[in-house]
N, CA and C of each residue as an Amber inpcrd file, in Angstrom:
protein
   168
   0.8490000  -1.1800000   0.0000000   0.0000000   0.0000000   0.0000000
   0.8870000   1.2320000   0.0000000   0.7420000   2.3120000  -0.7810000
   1.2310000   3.2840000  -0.9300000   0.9460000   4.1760000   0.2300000
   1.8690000   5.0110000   0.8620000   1.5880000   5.9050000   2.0840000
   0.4930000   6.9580000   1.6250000   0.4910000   6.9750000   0.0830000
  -0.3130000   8.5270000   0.0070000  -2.0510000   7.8630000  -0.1210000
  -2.1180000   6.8580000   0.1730000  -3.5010000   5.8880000   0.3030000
  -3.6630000   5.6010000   1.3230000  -3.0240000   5.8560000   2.2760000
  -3.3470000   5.5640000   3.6410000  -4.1160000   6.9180000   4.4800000
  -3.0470000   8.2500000   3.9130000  -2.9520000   9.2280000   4.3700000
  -4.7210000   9.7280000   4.1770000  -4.7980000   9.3460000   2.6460000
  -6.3580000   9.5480000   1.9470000  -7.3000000   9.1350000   3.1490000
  -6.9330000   7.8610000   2.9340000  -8.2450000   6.8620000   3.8140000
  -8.4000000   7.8790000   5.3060000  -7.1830000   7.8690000   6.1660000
  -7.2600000   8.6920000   7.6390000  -7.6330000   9.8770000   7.6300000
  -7.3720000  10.6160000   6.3630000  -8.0910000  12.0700000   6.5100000
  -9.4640000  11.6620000   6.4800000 -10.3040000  11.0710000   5.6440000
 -11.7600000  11.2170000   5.5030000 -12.8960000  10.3490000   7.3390000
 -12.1910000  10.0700000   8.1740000 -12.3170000   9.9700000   9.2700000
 -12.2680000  10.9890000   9.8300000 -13.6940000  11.5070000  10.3470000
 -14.4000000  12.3600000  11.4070000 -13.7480000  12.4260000  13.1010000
 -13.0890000  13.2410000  13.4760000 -12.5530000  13.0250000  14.4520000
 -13.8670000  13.4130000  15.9180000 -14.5250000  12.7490000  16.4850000
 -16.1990000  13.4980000  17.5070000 -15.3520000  14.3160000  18.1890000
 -13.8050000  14.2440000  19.0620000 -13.5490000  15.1880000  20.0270000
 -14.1110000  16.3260000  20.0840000 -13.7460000  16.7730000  21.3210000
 -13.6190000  18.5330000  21.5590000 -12.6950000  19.0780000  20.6120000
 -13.1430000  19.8030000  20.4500000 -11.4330000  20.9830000  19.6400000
 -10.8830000  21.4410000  20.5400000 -11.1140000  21.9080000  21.5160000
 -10.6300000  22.7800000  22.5870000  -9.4960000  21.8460000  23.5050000
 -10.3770000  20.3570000  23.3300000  -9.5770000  19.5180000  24.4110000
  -8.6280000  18.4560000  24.1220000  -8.2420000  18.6830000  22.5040000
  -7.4820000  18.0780000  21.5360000  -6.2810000  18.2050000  22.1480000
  -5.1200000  16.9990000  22.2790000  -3.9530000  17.1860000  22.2600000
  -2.8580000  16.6990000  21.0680000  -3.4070000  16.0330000  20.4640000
  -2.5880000  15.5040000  19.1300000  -3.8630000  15.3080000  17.9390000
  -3.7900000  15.4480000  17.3220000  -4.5260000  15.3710000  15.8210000
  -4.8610000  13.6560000  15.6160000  -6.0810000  13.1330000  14.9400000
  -6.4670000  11.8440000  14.9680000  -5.3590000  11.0320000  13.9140000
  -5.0810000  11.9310000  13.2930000  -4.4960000  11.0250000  11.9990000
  -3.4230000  10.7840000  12.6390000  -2.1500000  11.9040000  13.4980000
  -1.1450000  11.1530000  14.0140000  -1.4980000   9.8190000  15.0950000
  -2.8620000   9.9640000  15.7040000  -2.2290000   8.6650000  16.7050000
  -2.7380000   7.6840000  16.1710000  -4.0020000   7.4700000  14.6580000
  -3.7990000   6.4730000  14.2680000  -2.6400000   6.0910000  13.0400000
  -2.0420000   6.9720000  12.9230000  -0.4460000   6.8430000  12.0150000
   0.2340000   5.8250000  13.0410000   0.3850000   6.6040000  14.2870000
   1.4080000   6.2950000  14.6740000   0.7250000   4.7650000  15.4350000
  -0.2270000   4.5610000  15.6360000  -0.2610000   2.8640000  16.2810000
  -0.7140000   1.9840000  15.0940000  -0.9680000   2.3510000  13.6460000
  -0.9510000   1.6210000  12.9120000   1.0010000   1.2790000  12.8880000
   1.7810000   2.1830000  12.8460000   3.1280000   2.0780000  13.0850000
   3.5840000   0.9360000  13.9180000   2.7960000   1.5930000  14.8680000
   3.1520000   0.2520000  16.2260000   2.9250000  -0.7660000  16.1500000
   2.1190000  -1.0380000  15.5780000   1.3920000  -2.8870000  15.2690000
   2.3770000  -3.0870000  14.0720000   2.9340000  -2.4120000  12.9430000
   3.6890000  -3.1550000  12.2350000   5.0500000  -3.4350000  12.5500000
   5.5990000  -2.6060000  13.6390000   6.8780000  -2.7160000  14.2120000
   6.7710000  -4.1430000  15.1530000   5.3020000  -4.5230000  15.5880000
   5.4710000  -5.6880000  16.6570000   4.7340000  -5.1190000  18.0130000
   4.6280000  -4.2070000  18.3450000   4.0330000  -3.6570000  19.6400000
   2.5470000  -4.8480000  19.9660000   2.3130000  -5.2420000  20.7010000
   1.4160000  -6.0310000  20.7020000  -0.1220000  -5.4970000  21.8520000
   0.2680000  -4.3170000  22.7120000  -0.6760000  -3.7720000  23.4620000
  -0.7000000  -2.2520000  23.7900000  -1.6270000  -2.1460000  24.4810000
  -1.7090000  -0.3680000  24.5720000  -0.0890000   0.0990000  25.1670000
   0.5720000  -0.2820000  26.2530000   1.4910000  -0.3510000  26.7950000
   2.5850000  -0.4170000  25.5080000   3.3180000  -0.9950000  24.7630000
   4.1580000  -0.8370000  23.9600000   3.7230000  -0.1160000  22.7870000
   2.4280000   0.1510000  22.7640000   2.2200000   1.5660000  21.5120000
   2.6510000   2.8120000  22.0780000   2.0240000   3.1230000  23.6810000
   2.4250000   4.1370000  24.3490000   4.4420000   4.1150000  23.9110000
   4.8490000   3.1390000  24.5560000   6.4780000   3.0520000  24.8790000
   7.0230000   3.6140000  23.3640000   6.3230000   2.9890000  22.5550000
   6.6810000   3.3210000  20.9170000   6.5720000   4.3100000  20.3120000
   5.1820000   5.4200000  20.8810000   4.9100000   6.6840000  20.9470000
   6.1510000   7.7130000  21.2790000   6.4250000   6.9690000  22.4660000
   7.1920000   8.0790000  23.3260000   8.6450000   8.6380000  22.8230000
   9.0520000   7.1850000  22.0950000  10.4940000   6.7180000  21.6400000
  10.8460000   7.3720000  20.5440000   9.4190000   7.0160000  19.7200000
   9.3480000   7.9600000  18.3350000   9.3740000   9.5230000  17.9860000
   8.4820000   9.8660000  19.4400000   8.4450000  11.8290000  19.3170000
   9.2680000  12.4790000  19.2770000  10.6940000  11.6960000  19.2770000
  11.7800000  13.1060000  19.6240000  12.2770000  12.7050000  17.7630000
């Protein structure tokens, strides 16, 4: 799958949050734990760890 087909698909997903009470944008945290599941992360706990590792 091409990244610029992925990017497509996650933009057209409605994010319900608050705006006000937003801290990261929907598309990065499902970027980034679709990331995590292909690296191997297997639970909320090593998506977080994988999150953290990745932001800098």
């Amino acid at each position: 799958m091409q990244a610029n087909i992925l990017f497509e698909y996650f933009s057209t997903i409605d994010d319900p949050r608050q705006q006000g009470k937003v801290k990261h944008q929907l598309f990065d945290i499902l970027f980034l734990t679709v990331s995590a599941v292909i690296a191997g992360c297997q639970d909320w706990e090593e998506i977080e760890d994988f999150a953290h590792d990745k932001l800098s």
